[in-house]
C-alpha positions in Angstrom: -35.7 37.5 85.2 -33.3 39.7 84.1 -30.1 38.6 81.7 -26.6 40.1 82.3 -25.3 41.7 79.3 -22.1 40.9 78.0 -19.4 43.5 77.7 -18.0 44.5 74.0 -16.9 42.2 71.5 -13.3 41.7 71.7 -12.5 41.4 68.1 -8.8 41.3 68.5 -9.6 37.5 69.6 -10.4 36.8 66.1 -7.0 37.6 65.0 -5.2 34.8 67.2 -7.5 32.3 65.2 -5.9 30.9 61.7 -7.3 31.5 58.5 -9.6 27.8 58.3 -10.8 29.0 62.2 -11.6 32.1 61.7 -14.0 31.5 58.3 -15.7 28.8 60.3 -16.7 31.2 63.4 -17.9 34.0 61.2 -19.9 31.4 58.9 -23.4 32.9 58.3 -27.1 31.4 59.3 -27.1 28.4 57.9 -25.9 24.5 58.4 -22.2 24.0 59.1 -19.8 21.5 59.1 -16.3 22.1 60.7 -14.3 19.2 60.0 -11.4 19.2 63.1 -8.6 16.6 63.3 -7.5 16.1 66.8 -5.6 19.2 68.4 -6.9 21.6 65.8 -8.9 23.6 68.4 -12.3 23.0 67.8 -13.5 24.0 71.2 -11.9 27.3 70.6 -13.8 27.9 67.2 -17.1 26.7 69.0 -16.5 29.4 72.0 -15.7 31.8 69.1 -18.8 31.4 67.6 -20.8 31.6 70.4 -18.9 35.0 71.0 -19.3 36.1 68.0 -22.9 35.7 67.4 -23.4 37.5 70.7 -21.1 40.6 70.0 -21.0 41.0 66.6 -24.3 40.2 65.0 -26.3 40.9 68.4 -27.8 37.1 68.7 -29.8 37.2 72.4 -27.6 35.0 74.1 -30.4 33.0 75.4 -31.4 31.9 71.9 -28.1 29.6 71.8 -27.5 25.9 72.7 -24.3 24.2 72.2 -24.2 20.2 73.1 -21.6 17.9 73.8 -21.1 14.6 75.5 -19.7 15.0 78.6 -19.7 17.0 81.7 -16.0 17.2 81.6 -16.2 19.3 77.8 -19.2 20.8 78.7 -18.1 22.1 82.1 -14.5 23.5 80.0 -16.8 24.8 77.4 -18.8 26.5 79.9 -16.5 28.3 81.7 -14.8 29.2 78.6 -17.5 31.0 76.7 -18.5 32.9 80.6 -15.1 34.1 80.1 -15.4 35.3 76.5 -18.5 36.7 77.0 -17.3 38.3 80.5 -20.6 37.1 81.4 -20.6 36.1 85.5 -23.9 33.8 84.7 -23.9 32.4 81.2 -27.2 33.1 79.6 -26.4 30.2 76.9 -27.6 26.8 77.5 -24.3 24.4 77.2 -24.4 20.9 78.7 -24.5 17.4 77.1 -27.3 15.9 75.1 -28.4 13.8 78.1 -28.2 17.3 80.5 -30.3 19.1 77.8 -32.9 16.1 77.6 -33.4 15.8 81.2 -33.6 19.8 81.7 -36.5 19.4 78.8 -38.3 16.4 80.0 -38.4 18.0 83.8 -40.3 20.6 82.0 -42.3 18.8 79.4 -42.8 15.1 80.4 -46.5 15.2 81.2 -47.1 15.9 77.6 -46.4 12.3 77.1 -48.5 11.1 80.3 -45.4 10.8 82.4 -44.7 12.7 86.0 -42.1 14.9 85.6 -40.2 13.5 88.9 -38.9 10.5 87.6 -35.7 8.9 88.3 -32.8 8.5 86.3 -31.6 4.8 87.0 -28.0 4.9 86.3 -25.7 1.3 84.9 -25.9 -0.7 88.4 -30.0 0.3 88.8 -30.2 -1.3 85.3 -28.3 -4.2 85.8 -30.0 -5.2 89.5 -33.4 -4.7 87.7 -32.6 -6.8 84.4 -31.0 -9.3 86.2 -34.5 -9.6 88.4 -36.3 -9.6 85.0 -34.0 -12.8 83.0 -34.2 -14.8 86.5 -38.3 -14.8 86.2 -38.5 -15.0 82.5 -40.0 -18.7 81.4 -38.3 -21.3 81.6 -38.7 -22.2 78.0 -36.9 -19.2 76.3 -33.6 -19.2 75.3 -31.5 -17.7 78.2 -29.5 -14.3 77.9 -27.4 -12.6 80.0 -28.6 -8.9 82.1 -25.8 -7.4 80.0 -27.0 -9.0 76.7 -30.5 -7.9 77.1 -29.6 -4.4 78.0 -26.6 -4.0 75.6 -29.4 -5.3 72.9 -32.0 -2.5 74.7 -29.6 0.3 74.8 -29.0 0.1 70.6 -32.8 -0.2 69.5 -33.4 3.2 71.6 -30.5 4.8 70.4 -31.4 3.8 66.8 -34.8 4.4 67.0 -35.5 1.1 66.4 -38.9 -1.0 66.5 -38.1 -3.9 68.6 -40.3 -6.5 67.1 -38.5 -5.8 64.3 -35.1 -6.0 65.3 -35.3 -8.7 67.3 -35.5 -11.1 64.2 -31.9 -10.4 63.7 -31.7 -12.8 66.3 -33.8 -14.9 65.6 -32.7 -17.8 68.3 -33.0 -15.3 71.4 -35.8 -13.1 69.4 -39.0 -14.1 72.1 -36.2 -14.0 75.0 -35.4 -10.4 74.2 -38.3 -9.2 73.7 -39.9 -10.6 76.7 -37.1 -8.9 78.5 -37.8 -5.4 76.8 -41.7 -5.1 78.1 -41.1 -6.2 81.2 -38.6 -3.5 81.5 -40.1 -0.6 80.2 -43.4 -2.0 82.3 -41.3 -1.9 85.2 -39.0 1.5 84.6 -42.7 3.3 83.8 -43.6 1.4 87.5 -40.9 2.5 89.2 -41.3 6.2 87.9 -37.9 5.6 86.3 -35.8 6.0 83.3 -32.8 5.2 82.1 -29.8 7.4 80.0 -31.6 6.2 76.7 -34.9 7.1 77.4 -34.0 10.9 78.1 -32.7 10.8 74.4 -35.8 8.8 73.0 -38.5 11.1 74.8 -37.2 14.3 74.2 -37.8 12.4 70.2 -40.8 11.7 70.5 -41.9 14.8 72.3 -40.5 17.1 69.7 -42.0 14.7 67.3 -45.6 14.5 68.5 -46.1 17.7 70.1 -46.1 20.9 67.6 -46.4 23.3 70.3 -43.4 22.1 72.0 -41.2 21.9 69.3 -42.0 25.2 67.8 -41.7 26.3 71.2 -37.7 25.1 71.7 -37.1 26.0 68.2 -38.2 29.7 68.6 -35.7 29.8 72.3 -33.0 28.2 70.4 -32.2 29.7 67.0 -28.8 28.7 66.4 -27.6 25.2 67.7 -24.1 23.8 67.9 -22.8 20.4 68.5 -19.6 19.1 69.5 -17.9 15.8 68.4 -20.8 15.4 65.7 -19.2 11.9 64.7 -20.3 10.6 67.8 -23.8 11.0 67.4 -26.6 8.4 67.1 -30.3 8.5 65.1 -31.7 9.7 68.3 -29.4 12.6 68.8 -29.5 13.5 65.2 -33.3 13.6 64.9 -33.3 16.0 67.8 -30.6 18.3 65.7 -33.0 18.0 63.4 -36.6 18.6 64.8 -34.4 21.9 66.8 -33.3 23.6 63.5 -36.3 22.5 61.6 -37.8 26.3 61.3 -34.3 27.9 60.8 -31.7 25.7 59.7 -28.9 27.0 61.7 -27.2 24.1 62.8 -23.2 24.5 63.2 -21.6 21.0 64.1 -17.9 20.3 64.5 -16.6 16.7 64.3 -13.9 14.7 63.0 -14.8 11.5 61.0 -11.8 10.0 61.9 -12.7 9.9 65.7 -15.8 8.4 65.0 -15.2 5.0 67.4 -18.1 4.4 69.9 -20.4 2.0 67.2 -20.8 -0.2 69.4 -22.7 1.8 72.0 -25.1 3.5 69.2 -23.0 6.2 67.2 -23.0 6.1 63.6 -20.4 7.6 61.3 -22.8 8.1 58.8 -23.7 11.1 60.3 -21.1 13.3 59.7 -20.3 11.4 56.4 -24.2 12.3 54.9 -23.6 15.7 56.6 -23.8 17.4 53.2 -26.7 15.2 51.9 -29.0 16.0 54.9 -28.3 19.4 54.8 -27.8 20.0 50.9 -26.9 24.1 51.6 -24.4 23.2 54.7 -20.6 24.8 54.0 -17.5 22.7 55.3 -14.5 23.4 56.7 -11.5 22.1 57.8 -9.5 22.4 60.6 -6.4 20.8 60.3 -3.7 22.6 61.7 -3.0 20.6 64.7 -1.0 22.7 68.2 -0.9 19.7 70.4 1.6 17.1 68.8 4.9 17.3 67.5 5.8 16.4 64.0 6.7 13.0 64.2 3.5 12.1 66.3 1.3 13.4 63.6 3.3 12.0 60.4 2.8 8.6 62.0 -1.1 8.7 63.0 -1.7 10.5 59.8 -0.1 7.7 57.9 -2.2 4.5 60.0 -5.4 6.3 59.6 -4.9 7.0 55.7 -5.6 3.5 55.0 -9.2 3.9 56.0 -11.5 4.5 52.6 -14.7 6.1 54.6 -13.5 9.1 55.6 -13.9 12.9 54.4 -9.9 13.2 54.1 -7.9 15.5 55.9 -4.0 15.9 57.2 -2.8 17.2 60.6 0.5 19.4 60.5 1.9 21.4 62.8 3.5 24.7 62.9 5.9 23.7 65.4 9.7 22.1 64.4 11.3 19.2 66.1 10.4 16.6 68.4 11.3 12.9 69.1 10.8 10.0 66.4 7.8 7.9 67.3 9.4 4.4 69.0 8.8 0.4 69.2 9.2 -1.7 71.5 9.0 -5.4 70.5 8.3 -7.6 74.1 8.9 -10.8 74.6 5.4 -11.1 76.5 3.0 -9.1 78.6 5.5 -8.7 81.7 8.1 -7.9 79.5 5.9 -4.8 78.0 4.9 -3.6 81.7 8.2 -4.0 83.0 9.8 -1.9 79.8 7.2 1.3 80.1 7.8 1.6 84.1 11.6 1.8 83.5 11.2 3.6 80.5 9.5 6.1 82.8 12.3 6.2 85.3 15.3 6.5 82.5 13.4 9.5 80.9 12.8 10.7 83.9 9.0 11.9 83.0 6.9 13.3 85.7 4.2 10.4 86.5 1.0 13.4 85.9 2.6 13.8 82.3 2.3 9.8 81.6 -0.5 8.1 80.4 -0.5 4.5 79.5 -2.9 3.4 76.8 -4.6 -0.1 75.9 -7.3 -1.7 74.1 -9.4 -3.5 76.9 -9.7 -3.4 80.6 -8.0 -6.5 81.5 -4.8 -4.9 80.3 -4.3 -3.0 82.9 -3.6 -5.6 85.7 0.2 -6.3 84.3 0.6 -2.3 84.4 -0.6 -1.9 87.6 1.4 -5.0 89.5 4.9 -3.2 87.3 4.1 0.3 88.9 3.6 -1.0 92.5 7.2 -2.9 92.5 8.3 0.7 91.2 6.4 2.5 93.8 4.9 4.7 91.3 1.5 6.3 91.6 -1.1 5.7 89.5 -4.9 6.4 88.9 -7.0 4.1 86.4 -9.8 5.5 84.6 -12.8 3.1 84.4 -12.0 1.5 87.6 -14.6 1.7 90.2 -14.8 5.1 91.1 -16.1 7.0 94.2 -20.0 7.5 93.4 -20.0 3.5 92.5 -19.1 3.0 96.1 -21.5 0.5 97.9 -21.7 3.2 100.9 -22.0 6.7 98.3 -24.8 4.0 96.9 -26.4 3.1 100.0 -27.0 7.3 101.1 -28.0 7.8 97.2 -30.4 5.0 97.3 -32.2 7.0 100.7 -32.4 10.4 98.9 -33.9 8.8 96.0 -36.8 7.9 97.6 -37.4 11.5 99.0 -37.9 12.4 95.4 -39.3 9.6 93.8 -40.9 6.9 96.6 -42.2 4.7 93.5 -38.3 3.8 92.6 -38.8 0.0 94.4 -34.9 -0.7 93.7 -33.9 2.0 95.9 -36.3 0.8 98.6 -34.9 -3.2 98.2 -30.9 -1.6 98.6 -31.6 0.2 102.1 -34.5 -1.7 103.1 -32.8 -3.1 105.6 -29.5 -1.5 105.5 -28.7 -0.9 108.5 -30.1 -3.4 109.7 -33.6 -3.1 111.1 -35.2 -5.9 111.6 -37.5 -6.7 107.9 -35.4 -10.1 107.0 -35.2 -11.8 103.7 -38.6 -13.8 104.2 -40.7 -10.8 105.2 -38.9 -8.5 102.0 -40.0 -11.5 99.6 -43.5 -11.1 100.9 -44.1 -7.5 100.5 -42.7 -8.3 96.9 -45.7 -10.5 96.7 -47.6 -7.8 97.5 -46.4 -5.9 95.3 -47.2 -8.3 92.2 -50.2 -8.9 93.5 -51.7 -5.2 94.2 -49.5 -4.1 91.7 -48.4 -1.2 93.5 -44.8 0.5 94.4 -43.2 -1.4 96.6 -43.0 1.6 98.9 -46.8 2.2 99.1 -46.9 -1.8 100.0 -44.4 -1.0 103.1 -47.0 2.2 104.1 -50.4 -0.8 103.8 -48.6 -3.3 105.6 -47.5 -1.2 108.8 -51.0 -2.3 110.0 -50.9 -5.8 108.8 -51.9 -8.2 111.6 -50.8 -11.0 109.6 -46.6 -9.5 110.4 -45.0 -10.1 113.6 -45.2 -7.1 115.9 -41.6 -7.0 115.6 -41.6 -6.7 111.8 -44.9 -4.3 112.1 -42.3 -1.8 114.0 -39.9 -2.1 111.9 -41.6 -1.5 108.4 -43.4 1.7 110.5 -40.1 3.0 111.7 -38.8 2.4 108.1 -41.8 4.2 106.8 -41.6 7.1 109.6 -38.1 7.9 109.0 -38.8 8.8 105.2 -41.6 10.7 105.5 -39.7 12.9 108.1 -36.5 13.2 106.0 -39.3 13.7 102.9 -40.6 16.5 104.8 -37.0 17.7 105.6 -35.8 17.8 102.4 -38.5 20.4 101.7 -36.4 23.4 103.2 -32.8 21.8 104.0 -29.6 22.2 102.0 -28.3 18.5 101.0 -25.2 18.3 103.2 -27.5 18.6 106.9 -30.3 16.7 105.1 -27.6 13.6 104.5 -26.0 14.4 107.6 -29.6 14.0 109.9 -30.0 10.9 107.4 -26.8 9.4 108.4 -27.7 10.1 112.3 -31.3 8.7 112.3 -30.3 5.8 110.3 -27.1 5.0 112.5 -25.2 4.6 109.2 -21.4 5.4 110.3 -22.0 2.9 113.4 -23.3 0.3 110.5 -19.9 0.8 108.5 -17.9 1.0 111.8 -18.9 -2.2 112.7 -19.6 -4.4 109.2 -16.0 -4.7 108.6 -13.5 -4.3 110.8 -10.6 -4.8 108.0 -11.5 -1.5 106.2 -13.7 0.4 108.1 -12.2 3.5 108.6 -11.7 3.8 104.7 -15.3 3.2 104.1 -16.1 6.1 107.3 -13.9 8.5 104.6 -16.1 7.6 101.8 -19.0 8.6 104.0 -17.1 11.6 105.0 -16.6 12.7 101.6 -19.6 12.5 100.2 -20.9 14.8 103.1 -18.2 17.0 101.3 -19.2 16.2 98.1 -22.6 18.1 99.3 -21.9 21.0 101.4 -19.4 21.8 98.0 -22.9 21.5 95.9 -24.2 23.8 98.7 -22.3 26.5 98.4 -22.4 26.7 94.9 -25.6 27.8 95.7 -27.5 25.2 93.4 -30.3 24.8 95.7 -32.6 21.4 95.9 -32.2 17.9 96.3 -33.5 17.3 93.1 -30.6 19.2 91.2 -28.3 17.5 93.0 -29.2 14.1 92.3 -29.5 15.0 88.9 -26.1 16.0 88.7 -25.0 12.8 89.4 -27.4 11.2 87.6 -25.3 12.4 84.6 -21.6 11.7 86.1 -19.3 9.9 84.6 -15.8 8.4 85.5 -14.1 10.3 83.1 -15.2 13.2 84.7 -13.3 12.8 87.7 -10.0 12.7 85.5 -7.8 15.1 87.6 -4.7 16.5 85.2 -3.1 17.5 88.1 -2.7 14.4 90.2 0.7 13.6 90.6 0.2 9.7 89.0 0.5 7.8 86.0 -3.0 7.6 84.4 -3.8 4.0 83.2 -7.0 4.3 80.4 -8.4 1.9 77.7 -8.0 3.9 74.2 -12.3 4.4 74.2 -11.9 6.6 78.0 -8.5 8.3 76.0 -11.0 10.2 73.5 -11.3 13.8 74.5 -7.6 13.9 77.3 -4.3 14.9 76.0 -0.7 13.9 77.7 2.9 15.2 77.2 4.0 11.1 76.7 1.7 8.5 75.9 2.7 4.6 76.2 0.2 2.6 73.6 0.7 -0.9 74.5 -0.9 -4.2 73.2 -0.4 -3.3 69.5 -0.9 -6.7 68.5 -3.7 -8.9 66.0 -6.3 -9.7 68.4 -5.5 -6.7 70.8 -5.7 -3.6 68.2 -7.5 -4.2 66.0 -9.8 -6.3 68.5 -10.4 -9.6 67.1 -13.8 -8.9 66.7 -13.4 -7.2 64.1 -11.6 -8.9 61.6 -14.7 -10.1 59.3 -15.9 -6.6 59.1 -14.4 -4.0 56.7 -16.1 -1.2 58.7 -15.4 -2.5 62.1 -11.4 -2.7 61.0 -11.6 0.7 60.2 -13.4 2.1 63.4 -10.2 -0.2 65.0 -7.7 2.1 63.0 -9.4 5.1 63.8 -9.4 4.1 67.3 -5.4 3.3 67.3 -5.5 7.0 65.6 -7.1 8.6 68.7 -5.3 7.1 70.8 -1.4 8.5 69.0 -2.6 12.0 68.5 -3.5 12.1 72.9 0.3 12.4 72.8 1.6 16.1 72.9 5.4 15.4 72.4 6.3 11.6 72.7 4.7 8.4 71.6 6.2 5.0 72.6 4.6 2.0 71.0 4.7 -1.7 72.2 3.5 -4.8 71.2 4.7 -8.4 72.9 5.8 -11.4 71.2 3.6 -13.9 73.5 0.7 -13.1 75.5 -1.4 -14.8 78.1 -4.9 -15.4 76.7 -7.1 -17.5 79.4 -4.0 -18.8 81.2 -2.0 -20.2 78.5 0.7 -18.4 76.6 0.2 -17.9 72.9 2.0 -16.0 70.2 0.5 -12.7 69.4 1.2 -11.3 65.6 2.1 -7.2 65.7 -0.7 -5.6 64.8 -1.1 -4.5 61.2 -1.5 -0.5 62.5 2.5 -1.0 63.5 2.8 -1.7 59.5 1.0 0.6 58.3 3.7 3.2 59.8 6.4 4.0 56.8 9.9 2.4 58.8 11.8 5.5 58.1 9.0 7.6 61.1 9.3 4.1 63.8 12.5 3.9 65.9 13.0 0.6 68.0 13.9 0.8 71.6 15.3 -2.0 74.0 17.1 -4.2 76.1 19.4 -4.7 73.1 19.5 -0.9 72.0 22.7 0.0 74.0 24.4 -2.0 71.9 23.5 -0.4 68.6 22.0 3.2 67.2 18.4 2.8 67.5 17.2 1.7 64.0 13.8 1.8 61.8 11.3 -1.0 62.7 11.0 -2.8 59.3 7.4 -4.5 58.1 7.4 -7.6 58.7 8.6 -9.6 56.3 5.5 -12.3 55.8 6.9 -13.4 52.5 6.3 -12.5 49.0 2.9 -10.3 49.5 2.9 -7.3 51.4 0.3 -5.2 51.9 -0.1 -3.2 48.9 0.8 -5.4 46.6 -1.2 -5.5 43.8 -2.7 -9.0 43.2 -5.0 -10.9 40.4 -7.4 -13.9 41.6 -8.3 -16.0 39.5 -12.4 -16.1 40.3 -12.3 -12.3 41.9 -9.8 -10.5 39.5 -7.5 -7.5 40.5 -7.4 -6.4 44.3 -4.8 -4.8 46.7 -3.5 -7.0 50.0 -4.6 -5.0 52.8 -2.8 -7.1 55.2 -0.9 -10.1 55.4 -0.3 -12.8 58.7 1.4 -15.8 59.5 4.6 -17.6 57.6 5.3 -20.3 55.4 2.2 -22.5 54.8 0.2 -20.4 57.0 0.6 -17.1 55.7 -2.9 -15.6 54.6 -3.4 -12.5 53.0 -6.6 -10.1 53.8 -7.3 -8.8 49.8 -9.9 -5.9 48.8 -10.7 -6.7 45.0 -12.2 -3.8 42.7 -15.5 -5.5 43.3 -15.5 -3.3 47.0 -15.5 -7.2 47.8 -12.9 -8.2 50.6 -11.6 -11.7 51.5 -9.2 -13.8 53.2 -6.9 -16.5 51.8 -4.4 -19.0 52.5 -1.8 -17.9 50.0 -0.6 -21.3 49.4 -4.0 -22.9 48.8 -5.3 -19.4 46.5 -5.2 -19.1 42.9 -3.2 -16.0 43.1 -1.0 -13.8 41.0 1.5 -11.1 41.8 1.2 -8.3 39.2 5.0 -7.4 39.5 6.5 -3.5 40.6 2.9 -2.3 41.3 1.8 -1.1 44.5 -1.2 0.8 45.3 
């Protein structure tokens, strides 16, 4: 197969990088770190580089791989370096770790006595099949929750981890949790099946155990570049590693202080031993920032200083002016939505340039109900998008079974959907069967079409059932996707199911139909041929990737979905103790700081205004309960915060002051009586509950109630 060439290196491209850019993309063979604040242009200096090893020092472009974490940066990063390279088919692999993993293990599986036609089981095919798995655990053990168990799953692949010894970390649900994970790997392996963990942990353990492949991937890849590197987790840095084992060049950009997905496997130690691992690797840093103003940037520079594990950097900008940073102090949660949707109307911003920002999900409701009495638009990220729909499900479930009949939860969605005759009773028998023969639950339907024991009415139907996939199997073979799902929908009687289930929404449910039929001729004529590709496109997709920039609506996100978007004016609401920083993390050091650096990501999305609110009261479970402003609100010098109101006509907009909790403030330098010196690092409540959070020179932090503590205030000295 022959590889386009790219046209001349354009070095006149170089010259619109800065100076810290420009030494970063011509960096040598070699390991290197490029530290990158937020809206310092990282993707730029990885396109660059790719550019420049191509046209400059001659690099085949099919010996490069850059990786990224999702299809949104990847597809940007894509077109991108097509376009550098004037290349009209990119001979560089770019895609996401999982994309790369999967194109590997389609490739390479059997080396590890797996078919190579597996299925990826996305969030709702693991939660059907866990929850299947904790309802027939024993009796006797301890119960958990499907989400428990496959939260608990999901860490000790991404770690690596051996489960018999992690589950004595818990050791009251230790037999319950790991009776859960072998009876779902035995299952998954069953069902021909894995999930987005086991992409990562295979390709490990197949670079790991197999020399022939590895050497093999290392030789076709000889320079590898990775994108957000703080987000990375022992998986995915064992597989940077085991790639650039032979050569060493391994070029990753990242920015410590956007390091804030822990809880789903990432581990800032990764970027922070960067220079340990990889004892030759050069740094540099990015930190010229050309997406916020001035103010925005003084502000999230100062919250995010207060963190002690970091690599240090600080954003500036090149670019004079802009509006102060504001507060709005709310009397309560309605108060807060009710304030950014007229906010919106007074400043007349365009709805697409508006996002509003908040720590959990549940936030959103009071946002959303403030916007509909406004009659504004609005899209929310995280809500349950298009390919989550029960009938996009339903049509995906069919397909899958053209490509994988062993996947048994695909063949328990549509087994009777539209109905066909094979009722509860008769689906819980062929599960017997199942159990019994152990055997897919597919290959039990194709046995019992001749079972004498069925009704001849169940008989037809299971043959019929059977019939229909073999036909659309066969079908598959030489059809593009959209007339395969279109003969599907017609044999089946699908649209006359949905027409006539509910009578309420129907026709809103025929559209979803309608556009997934869409969603496939578009695939079609992109001329990515097979039903195989195509389901493992969406295998892969993600809400965030349907983000649209241009659609003309506010855009309601939790601070997590923010990471990687960028608006003109972002609202960050819920700035309150218990909110941001979640109370979760309030006994842990490092989980306060991931909470800062989360409230940091969150500012710098804004490219010219940032409005911050925080309410007085909030609703928690019903009742009404006073909410504390969140220390990250502090932590902003008074002179950058201007406060906004109801109350603001009637004077010139002043500096939000600290709060004044009484005698200790954070900062404040402090003596204890057992514990010795220490600093206050925050401070809460008033009178005979104020308590003060204190890190002593030990590295040991603590809580107190001042008035009950032994402590002393070492006078005019602040950290």
């Amino acid at each position: 197969m022959s590889i386009p060439s790219p046209k001349s290196f354009d070095h006149l491209s170089l010259e619109y990088l800065n100076e810290a850019q420009r030494r970063a993309v011509t960096e040598s063979d070699g390991p290197a770190l490029v530290l990158a604040g937020a809206g310092t242009g990282k993707t730029r200096v990885i396109v660059e580089r790719l550019a420049w090893l191509v046209g400059e020092k001659g690099v085949d472009p099919r010996r490069l791989l850059a990786l990224t974490f999702t299809n949104r940066a990847a597809g940007e990063m894509r077109q991108r370096v097509a376009a550098r390279l004037q290349m009209e088919r990119l001979a560089c692999w770019v895609g996401t770790f999982h994309s790369f993993a999967l194109y590997v293990l389609r490739r390479e599986i059997e080396h590890l006595g797996r078919s190579a036609s597996f299925t990826v089981f996305d969030d709702a095919d693991q939660f059907a099949l866990m929850k299947r798995i904790v309802q027939d655990l024993p009796p006797n053990l301890p119960k958990v929750s499907p989400r428990e168990a496959l939260h608990w799953i999901s860490l000790q692949k991404q770690n690596l981890s051996d489960p018999a010894q992690s589950a004595a970390d818990d050791p009251e649900h230790a037999q319950t949790l790991q009776a859960a994970w072998t009876r779902y790997h035995t299952l998954l392996e069953g069902h021909n099946a894995v999930d987005f963990d086991d992409l990562l942990v295979l390709l490990v353990r197949l670079l790991a155990e197999h020399a022939d492949v590895r050497g093999r991937y290392q030789y076709r890849y000889q320079y590898v570049h990775i994108d957000e590197y703080q987000d990375t987790n022992r998986a995915q840095y064992m597989i940077a590693r085991w790639l650039t084992e032979s050569h060493g060049n391994l070029f990753v950009v990242g920015d410590e202080d956007q390091s804030i997905y822990s809880w789903r496997g990432a581990t800032i130690q990764n970027i922070l031993d960067f220079e340990r691992d990889f004892p030759k690797a050069r740094v540099f840093r990015l930190e010229q920032n050309y997406r916020s103003t001035a103010p925005v940037l003084a502000a999230a520079n100062a919250v995010v200083a207060h963190n002690q594990r970091r690599l240090g950097k600080t954003l500036w900008t090149a670019q004079e002016g802009g509006e102060s940073v504001r507060f709005y102090q709310a009397k309560d949660g309605e108060d807060e939505a009710r304030f950014v949707v007229e906010d919106i109307g007074k400043r007349d911003l365009a709805p697409r340039q508006v996002a509003v920002l908040f720590r959990t999900n549940g936030q959103a409701r009071l946002m959303e109900e403030a916007l509909r009495r406004k009659g504004l638009a609005y899209v929310v990220i995280g809500a349950v998008q298009f390919y989550g729909r029960k009938e996009v499900k339903d049509i995906l479930s069919y397909l899958r079974l053209l490509v994988n009949p062993a996947d048994d939860l695909s063949v328990r969605r549509i087994i009777n959907v539209p109905a066909r005759g094979i009722g509860a009773a008769t689906a819980e028998r062929f599960e017997e069967y199942t159990k019994q023969r152990n055997v897919s639950l597919f290959q039990v339907l194709r046995d019992v079409e001749t079972d004498e024991t069925l009704t001849p009415r169940s008989r037809t139907a299971v043959g019929a059932f059977v019939h229909l996939l073999d036909d659309l199997r066969l079908a598959a073979r030489s059809s593009q996707v959209a007339p395969l799902v279109e003969t599907l929908l017609a044999q089946t009687g699908y649209r006359a199911y949905v027409e006539h289930t509910d009578e309420r929404d129907y026709q809103t449910r025929l559209e979803i139909v309608d556009e997934f039929v869409s969603a496939c001729a578009q695939f079609d004529a992109q001329g990515k041929a097979g039903l195989d590709n195509f389901l493992q496109e969406l295998a892969l997709y993600s809400d965030v990737d349907a983000y649209d920039p241009d659609t003309p609506a506010v855009t309601l996100l939790t601070c997590h979905s923010a990471k990687g978007l960028e608006f003109d004016h972002v609202y960050l609401i819920g700035l309150e103790e218990g909110l941001l920083p979640h109370a979760g993390a309030r006994d842990s050091d490092e989980e306060l700081e991931e909470e800062r650096r989360l409230c940091y990501v969150a500012m710098t999305r804004a490219r010219k205004t940032l409005t911050l609110a925080a309410a007085q009261t909030r609703l928690i479970y019903g009742e009404p309960r006073e909410a504390a402003r969140s220390r990250f609100v502090g932590e902003i010098p008074p002179e950058q915060l201007v406060q906004v109101g109801q109350d603001a006509a009637r004077r010139t907009a002043a500096p939000v002051s600290r709060p004044a909790l009484g005698p200790l403030k954070m900062g404040t330098r402090v003596r204890h009586a057992a514990f010795g010196e220490g600093i206050v690092m925050f401070t809460a409540g008033t009178g005979a509950k104020l308590r003060a959070r204190i890190r002593f020179q030990t590295g040991r932090t603590r809580e107190f109630m001042v008035g009950k503590a032994p402590l002393e205030i070492l006078e005019g000295k602040k950290r």
